[in-house]
Residue frames as qw, qx, qy, qz and C-alpha x, y, z in Angstrom:
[[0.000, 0.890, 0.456, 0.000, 0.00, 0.00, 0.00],
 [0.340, 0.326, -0.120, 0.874, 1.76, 3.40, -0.64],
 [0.195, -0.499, -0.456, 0.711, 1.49, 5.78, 2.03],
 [0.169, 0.905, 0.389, 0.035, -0.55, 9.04, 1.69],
 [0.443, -0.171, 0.049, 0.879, 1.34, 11.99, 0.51],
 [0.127, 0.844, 0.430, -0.292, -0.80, 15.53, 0.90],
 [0.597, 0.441, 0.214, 0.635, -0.03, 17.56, -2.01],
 [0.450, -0.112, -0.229, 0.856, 1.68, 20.44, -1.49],
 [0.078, 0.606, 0.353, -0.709, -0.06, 24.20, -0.28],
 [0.131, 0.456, -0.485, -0.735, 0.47, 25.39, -4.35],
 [0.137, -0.172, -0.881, -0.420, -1.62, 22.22, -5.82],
 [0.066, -0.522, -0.806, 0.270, -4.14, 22.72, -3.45],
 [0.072, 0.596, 0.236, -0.764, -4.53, 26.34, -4.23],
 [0.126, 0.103, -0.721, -0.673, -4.25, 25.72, -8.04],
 [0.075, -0.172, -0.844, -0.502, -7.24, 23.65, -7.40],
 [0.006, 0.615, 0.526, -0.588, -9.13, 25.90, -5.41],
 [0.302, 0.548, 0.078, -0.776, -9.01, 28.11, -8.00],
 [0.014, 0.136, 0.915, 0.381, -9.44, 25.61, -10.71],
 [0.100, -0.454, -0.885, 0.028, -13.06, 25.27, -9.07],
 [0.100, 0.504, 0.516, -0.686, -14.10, 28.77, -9.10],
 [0.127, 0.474, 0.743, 0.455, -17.17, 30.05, -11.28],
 [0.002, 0.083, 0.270, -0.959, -18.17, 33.16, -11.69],
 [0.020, -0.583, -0.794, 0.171, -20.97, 34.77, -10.53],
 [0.127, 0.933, 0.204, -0.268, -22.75, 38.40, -11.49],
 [0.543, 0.755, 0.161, 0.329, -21.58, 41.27, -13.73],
 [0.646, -0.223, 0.183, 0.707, -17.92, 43.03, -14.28],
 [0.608, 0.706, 0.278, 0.231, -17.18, 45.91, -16.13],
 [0.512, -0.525, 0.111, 0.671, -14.37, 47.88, -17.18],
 [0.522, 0.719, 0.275, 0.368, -13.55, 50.75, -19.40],
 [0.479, -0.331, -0.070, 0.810, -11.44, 53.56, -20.27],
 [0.178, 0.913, 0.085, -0.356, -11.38, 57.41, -22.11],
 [0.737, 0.544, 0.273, 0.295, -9.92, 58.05, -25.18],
 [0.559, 0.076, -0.201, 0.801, -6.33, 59.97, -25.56],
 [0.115, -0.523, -0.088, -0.840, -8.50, 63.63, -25.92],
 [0.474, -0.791, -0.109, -0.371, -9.98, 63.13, -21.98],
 [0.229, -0.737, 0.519, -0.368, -8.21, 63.78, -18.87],
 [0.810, -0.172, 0.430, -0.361, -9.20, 60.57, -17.80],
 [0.634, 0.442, -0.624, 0.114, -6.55, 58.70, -20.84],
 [0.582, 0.353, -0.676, 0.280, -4.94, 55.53, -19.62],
 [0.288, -0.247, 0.678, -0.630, -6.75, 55.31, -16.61],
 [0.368, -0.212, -0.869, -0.255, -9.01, 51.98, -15.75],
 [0.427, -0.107, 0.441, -0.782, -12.22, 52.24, -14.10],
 [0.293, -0.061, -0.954, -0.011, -14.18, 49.43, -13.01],
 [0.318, -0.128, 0.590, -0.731, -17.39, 48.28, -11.22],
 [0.236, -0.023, -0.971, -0.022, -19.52, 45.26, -11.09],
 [0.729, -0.375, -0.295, -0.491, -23.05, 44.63, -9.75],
 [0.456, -0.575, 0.617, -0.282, -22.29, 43.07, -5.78],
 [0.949, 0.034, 0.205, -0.237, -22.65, 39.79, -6.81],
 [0.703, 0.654, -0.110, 0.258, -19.88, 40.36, -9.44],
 [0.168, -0.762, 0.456, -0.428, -17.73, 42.13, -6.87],
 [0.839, -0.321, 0.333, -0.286, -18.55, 39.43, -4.23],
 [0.976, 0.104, 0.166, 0.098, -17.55, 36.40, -6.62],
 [0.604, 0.669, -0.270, 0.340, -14.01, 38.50, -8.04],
 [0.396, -0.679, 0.447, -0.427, -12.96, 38.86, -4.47],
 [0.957, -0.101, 0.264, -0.058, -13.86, 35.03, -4.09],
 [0.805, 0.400, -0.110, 0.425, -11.03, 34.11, -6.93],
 [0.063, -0.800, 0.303, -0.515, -8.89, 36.98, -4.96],
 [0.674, -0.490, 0.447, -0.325, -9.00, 35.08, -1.93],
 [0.994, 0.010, 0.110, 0.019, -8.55, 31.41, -3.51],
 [0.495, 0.771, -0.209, 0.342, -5.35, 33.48, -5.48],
 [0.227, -0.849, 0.322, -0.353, -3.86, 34.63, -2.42],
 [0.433, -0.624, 0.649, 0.043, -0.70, 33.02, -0.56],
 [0.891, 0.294, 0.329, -0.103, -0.39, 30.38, -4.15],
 [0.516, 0.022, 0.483, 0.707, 1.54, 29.47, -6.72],
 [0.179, 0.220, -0.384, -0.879, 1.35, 31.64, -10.19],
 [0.258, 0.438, 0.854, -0.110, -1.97, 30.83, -11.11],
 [0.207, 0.057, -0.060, -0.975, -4.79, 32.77, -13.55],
 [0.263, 0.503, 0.774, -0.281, -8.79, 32.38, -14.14],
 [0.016, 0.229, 0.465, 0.855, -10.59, 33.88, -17.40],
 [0.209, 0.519, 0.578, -0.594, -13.92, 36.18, -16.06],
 [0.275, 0.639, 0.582, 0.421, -16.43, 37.30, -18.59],
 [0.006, 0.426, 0.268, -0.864, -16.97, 41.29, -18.58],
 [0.312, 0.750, 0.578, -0.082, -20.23, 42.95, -19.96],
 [0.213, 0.528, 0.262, 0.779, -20.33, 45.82, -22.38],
 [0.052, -0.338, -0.508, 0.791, -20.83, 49.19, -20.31],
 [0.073, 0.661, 0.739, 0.111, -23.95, 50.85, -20.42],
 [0.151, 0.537, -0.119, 0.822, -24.55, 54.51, -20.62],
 [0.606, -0.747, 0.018, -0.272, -26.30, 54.26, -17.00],
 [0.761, -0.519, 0.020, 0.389, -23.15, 52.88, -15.73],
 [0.350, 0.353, 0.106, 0.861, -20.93, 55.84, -17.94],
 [0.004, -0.716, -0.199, -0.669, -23.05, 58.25, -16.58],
 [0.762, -0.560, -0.290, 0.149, -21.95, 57.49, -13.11],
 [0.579, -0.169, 0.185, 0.776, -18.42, 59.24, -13.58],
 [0.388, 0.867, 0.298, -0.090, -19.76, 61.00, -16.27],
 [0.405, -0.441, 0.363, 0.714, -16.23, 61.82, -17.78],
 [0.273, 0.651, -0.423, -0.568, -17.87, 61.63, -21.66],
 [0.872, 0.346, -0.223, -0.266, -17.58, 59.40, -24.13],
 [0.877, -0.315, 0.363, -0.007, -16.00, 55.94, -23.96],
 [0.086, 0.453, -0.766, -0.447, -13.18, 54.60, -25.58],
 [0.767, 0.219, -0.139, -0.587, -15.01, 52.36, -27.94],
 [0.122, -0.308, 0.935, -0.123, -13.30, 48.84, -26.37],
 [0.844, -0.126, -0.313, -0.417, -15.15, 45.43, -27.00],
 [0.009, 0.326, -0.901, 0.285, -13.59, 43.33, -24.26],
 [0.691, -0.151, -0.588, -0.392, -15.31, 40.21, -23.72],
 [0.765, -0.382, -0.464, 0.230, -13.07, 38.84, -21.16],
 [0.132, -0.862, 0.373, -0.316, -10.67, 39.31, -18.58],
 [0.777, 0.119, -0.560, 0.262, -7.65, 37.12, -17.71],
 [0.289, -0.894, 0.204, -0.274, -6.98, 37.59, -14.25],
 [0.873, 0.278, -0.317, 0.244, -3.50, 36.56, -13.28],
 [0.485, -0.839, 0.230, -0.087, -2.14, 36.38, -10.02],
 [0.605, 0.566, -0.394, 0.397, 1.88, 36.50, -10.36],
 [0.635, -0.672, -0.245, 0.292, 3.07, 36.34, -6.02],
 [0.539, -0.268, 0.132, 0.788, 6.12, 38.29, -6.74],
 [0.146, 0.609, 0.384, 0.679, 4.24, 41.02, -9.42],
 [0.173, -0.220, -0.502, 0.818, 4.90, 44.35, -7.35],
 [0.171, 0.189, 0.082, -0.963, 2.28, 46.25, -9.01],
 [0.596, 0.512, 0.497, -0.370, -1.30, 46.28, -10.64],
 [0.043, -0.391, 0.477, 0.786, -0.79, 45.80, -14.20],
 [0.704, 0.463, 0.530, -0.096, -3.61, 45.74, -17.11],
 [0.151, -0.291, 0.643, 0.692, -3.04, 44.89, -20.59],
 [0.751, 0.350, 0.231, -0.510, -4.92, 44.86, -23.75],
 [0.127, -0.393, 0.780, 0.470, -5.03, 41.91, -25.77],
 [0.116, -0.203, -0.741, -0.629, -7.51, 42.06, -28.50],
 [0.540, -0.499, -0.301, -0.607, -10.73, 41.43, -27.17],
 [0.789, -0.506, -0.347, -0.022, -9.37, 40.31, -23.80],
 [0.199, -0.818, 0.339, -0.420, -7.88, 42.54, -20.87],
 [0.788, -0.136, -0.527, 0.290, -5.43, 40.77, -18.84],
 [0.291, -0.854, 0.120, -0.415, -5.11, 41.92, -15.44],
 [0.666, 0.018, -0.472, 0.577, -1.55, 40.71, -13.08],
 [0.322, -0.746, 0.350, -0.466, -1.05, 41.46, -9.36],
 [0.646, 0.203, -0.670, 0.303, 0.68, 39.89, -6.61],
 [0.536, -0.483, -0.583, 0.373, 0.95, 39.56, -2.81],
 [0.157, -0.196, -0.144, 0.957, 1.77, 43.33, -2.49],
 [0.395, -0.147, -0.144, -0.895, -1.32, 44.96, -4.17],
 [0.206, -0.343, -0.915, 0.054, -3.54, 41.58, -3.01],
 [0.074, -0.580, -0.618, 0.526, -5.56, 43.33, -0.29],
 [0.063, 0.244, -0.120, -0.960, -5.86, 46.78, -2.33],
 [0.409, -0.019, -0.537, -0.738, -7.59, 45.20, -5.25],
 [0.250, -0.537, -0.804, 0.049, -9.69, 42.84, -3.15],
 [0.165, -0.578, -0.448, 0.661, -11.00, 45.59, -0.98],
 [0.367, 0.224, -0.286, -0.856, -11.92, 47.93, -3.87],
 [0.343, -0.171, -0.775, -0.503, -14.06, 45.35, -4.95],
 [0.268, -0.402, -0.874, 0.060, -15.63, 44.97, -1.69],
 [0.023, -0.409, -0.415, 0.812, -16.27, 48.39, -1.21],
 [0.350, 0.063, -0.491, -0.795, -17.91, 48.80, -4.99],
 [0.310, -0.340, -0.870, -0.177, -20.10, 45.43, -3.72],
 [0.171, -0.432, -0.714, 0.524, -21.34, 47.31, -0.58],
 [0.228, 0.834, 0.425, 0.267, -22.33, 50.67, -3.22],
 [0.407, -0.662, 0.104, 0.621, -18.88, 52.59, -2.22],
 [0.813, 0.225, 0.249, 0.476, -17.30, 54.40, -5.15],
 [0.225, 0.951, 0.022, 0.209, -15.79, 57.01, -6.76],
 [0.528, -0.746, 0.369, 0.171, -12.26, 56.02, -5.24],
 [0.644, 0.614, -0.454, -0.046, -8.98, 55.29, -6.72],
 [0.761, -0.614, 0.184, 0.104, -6.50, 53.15, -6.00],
 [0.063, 0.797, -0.536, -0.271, -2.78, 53.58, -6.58],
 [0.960, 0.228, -0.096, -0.131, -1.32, 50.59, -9.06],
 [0.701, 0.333, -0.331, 0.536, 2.46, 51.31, -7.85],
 [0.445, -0.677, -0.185, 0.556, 4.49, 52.51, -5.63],
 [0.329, 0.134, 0.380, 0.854, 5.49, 55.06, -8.90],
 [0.073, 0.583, 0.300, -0.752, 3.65, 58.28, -7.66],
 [0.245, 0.418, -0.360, -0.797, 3.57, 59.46, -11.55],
 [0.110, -0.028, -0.879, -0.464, 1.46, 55.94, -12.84],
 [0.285, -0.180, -0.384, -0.859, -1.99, 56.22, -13.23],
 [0.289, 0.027, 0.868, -0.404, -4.42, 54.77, -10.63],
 [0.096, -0.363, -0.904, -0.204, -7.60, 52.17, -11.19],
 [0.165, -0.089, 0.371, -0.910, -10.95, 53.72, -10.37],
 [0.140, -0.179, -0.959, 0.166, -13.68, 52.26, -8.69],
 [0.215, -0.158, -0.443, -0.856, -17.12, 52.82, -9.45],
 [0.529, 0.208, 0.684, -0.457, -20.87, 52.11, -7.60],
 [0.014, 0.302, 0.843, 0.446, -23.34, 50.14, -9.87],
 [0.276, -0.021, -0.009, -0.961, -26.37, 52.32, -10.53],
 [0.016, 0.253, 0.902, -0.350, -29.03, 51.51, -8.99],
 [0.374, -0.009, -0.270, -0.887, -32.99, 51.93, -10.48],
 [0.780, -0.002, -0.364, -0.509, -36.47, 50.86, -10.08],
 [0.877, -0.256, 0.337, -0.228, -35.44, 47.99, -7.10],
 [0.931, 0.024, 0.154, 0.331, -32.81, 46.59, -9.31],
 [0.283, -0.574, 0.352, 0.683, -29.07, 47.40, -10.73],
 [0.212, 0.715, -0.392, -0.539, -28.55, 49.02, -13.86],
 [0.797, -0.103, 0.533, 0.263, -27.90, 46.15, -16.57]]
């Protein structure tokens, strides 16, 4: 009989996050070079959404490299008109890779094609979870910083508009 051998802290998180499935609505957009608001990301989600990215956040945390593909929704002008900065840059993202790197000092999003990859690590961990749970509880309008590089651009975090007994879809 071979003996039991518990796999190690890094398989077990792999397959924690193997098993997660999301749940409610993402979204993310930016502003085209001509507003102030260029090259800044701004985000918010419907609590459910919030609730379940936080979940993968949490399975992410103290693991190996590891990533998880989330669906995001097209924004609506009721959720644009929350900021109200103007017109959108005219992005189709479908998805969103989210990719948690332990050693990645900073927030870092990329586009690739129709899918946004987003990379953090044990240093920003708690930031981005916590924005997410303060956008689930109907907090926003806050930034948060993506470096310790005073001059790069911070994320901003959005409430989900709320109408009529339900959110905004």
């Amino acid at each position: 009989m071979t003996p039991f051998t518990p796999p190690s802290k890094g398989d077990i998180m792999c397959d924690r996050v193997a098993e997660w499935r999301q749940d409610g609505q993402i979204f993310v957009w930016r502003y085209p070079k001509r507003n102030k608001h260029a090259g800044e990301w701004h985000f918010t989600g419907d609590p459910v959404g919030c609730r379940s990215i936080r979940n993968l956040i949490d399975r992410m945390a103290g693991g190996e490299a590891c990533h998880r593909t989330l669906k995001i929704e097209p924004v609506k002008a009721t959720i644009a008109a929350v900021p109200n900065y103007g017109d959108l840059k005219p992005d189709r993202f479908a998805s969103m890779r989210v990719v948690f790197e332990p050693d990645a000092p900073d927030l870092s999003m990329a586009d690739d094609g129709d899918r946004l990859i987003l990379t953090f690590g044990e240093k920003r961990l708690r930031t981005l979870r916590a924005a997410f749970a303060e956008v689930e509880v109907g907090i926003g309008d806050f930034g948060v910083a993506t470096s310790d590089d005073r001059k790069e651009k911070g994320w901003w975090f959005w409430w989900m508009p709320w109408s009529a007994g339900h959110y905004e879809q």
